[in-house]
N, C-alpha and C positions, 0 to 999 in steps of 0.2 A: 603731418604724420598723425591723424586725426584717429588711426586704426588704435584698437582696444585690446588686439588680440595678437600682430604681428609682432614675433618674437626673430627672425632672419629676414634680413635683406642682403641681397646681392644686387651690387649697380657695377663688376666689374666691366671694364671696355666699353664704358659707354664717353669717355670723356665729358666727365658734367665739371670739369676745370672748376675755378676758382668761384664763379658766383654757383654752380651747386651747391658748393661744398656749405658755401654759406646758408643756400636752402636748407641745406642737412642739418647743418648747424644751429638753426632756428627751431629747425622741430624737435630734434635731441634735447633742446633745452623744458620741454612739457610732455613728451613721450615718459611715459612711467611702460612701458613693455620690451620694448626692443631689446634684444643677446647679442647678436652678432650682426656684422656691418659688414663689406665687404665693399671696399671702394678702388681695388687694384687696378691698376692703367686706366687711367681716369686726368691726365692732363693736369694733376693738381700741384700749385706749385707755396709756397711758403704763406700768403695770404690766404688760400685755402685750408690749410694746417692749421695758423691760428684761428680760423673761426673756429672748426671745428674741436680744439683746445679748450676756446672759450666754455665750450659745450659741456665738455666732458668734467667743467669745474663745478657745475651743477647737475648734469644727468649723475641717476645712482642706478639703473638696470643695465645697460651698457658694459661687457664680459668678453668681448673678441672685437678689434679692429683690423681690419687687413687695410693698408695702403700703400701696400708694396705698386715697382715699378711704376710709378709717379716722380715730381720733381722738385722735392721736397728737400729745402737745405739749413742751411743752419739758423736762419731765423724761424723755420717755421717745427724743427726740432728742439729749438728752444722753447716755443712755447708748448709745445705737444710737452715736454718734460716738466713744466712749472704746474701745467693739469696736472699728471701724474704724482705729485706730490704732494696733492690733495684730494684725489681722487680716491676711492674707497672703492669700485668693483672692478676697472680693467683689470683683467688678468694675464689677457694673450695679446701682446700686441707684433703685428708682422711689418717690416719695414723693408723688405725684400726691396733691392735696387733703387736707391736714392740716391740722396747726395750726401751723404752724411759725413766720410772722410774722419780724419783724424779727432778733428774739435769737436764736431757733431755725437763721438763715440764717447769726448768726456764729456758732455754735459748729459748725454744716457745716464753713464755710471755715476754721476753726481744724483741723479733721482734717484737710480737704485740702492745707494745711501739709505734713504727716508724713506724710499713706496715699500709699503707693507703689505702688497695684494698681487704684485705681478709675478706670474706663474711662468709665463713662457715669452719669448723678447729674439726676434730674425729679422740680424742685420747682413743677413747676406748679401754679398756684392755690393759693398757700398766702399769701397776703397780704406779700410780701415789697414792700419800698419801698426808700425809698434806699439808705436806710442800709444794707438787707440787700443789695445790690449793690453797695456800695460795701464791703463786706467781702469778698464773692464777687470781686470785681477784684483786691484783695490777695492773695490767695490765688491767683488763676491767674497773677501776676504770678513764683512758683517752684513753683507746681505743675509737674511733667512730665510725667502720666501721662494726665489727663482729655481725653477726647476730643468728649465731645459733654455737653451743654450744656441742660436743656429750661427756660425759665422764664415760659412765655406763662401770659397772666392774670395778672400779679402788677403792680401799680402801682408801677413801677418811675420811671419819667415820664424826663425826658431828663435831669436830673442821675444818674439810675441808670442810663442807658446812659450816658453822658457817663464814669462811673467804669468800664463793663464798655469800653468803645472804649480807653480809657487800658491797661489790661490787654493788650489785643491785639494793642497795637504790639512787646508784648515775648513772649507768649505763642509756642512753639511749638508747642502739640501739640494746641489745641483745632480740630475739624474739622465741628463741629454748633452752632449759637448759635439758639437758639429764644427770639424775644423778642416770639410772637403777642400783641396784644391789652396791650401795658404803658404805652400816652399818652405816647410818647416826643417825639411832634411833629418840626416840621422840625427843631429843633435836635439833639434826640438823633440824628436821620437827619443831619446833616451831620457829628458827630461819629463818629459809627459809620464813613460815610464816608472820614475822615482816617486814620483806623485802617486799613483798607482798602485804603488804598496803600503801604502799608510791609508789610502779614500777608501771609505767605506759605502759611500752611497753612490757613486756611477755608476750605472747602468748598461750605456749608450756613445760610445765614442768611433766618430767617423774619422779617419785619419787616410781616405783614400784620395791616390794623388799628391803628394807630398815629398816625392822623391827620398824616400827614408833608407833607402836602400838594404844593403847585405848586415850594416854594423845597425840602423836602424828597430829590423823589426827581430833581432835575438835580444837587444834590450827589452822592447814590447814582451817577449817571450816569456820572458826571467821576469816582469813583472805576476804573468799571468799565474807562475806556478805557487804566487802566495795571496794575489788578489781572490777575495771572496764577491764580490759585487756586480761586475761587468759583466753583461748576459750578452751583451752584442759588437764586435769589432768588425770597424770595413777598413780594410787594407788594400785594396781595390789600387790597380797603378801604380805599385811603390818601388817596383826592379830590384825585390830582395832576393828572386833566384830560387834555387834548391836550397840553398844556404841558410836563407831565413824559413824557409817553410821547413827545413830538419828540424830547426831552432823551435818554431811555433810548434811542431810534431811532437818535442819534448817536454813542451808545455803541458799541453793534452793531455799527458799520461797521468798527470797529478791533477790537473786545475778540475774544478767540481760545481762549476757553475758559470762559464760559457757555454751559451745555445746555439746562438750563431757568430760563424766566420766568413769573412766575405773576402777573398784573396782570390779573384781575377785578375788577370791581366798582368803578373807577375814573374814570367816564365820559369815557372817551379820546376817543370818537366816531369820526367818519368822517377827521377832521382829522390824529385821532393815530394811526389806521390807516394811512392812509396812509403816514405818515413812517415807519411800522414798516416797512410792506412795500416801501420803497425801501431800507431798513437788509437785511433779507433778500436782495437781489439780490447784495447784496456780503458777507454773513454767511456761515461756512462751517462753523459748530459748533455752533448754535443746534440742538437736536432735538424743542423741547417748547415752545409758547408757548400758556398760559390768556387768552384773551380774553374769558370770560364776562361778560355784566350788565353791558357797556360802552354801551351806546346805538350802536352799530354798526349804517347801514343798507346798502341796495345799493352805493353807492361805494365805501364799505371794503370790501365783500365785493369786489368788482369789481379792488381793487388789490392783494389778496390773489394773488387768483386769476391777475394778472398777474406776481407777485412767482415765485409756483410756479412755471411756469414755466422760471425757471431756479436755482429756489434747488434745490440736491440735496441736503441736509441734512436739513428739518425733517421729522419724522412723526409729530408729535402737534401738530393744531391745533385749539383748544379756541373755539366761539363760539356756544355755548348761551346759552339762556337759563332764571335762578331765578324774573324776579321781574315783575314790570308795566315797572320801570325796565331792562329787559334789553337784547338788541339785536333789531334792528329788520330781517334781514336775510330780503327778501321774495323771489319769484318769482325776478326778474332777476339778484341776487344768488346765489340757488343756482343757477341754470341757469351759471353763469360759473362758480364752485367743481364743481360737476360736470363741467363741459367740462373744466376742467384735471384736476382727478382723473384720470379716462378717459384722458385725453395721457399721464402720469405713470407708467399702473398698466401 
């Protein structure tokens, strides 16, 4: 890596397995340029890791690693975490689909202990459970540095939210929590919740898929109506019904700093449409709301359509349909989202 000037490389899908890695490894160790790396499905398995490790205990420009979806397990996350504890520029490291599992999650949080530079850290789909959440919450309990967060697909369930929620009442600096797809139920959502009214700095919490259901997301709700921080919620697949979306409706009227809502796939219906689009009339920062694959027919469109009218905020209204179970919003319904369009434009 004899170049002077190359600041990005990408080698995903190329499979340069385990003796690349050590190529790579060797040049990393006299490259003074190189930012970002990019080694995803690449056949690399723990030997590969540590060479690469070795690397990063001496390179100092090196700022983004990807080596997601590779085969990388606990010996070779062991030593990727001993570099990071002495390492002074990684900041973003992606680890998307490994082997990382429970152990592999504490010996993460044990360097995020010490590393004073990493900024963003996605262990997605790497079979992480309680326990590796519950080591992950200790760790950002004095971490200062991390700011975003990816952990969706991992079977976390609501005692592994339930430890990352304990986390964030004291956390300042996490601003991304990504917990798509972890079976947290309503009770993880009502804990996450509680947290929620004390954090001052998240931003960004993905909670779609989750089965949080009807008792779920009016917790989420009753958070929202004191939280100042949270600009973005995905709700996306959670079977809260009309029920949670009245709940979220009555959020709205008060909360002053949600921009977007992403509650697809929900079956709100015509019921919990409405209650949204009376929540709009008096909403003033809402600018994104996903309604997709809610079972929405002509009424909802119809109270939408009246809500525009005076809401001057939103510009992304989402009410497609994926699926058979979609929305339902026929003739008379678009002719009335059209009229207001035209009034608007």
């Amino acid at each position: 890596m004899a170049s002077s000037t190359l600041r990005t490389l990408n080698l995903s899908g190329n499979k340069i397995g385990n003796t690349g890695a050590q190529e790579l490894s060797d040049a990393l160790k006299i490259n003074s340029t190189l930012v970002t790396l990019n080694l995803s499905t690449n056949s690399i398995e723990d030997n590969g890791s540590q060479a690469l490790s070795d690397a990063l205990k001496i390179n100092s420009t090196l700022a983004t690693l990807n080596l997601s979806n590779n085969s990388i397990g606990i010996a070779g996350v062991q030593a990727l975490c001993d570099a990071l504890k002495v390492n002074s520029t990684l900041t973003t490291l992606t680890f998307h689909s490994n082997l990382v599992g429970d152990n592999g999650t504490e010996i993460f949080s044990d360097a995020l202990k010490t590393n004073s530079n990493s900024i963003s850290l996605n262990l997605t789909q790497n079979s992480i459970g309680i326990s590796g959440a519950q080591a992950l919450s200790e760790a950002l309990k004095t971490n200062s540095t991390l700011t975003t967060l990816y952990l969706s697909c991992n079977p976390i369930a609501y005692n592994g939210a339930k430890a990352l929620a304990d986390a964030l009442k004291t956390n300042l600096t996490l601003t991304l929590l990504d917990l798509y797809n972890n079976s947290i139920e309503p009770s993880g959502a009502q804990a996450l919740a509680e947290a929620l009214k004390s954090n001052s700095t998240l931003s960004t919490l993905n909670l779609g898929g989750n089965m949080i259901g009807d008792s779920g997301a009016p917790a989420l709700a009753g958070a929202l109506k004191v939280n100042s921080s949270l600009v973005l919620l995905n709700l996306y697949g959670n079977s809260f019904g009309s029920y949670g979306a009245q709940a979220l409706a009555e959020a709205l009227k008060t909360n002053q700093a949600l921009k977007t809502l992403l509650i697809s796939n929900n079956s709100i219906k015509d019921n919990g449409v409405e209650a949204l689009a009376e929540a709009l009339k008096a909403n003033s920062t809402l600018d994104s709301l996903d309604l997709w694959d809610n079972s929405i027919g002509n009424n909802g469109a119809q109270a939408l359509a009246e809500a525009l009218k005076t809401n001057s905020t939103l510009t992304g209204l989402y009410l497609g349909c994926r699926d058979w179970a979609g929305n339902m919003v026929e003739d008379n319904g678009a002719r009335v989202l059209r009229l207001v369009s035209q009034i608007k434009m």
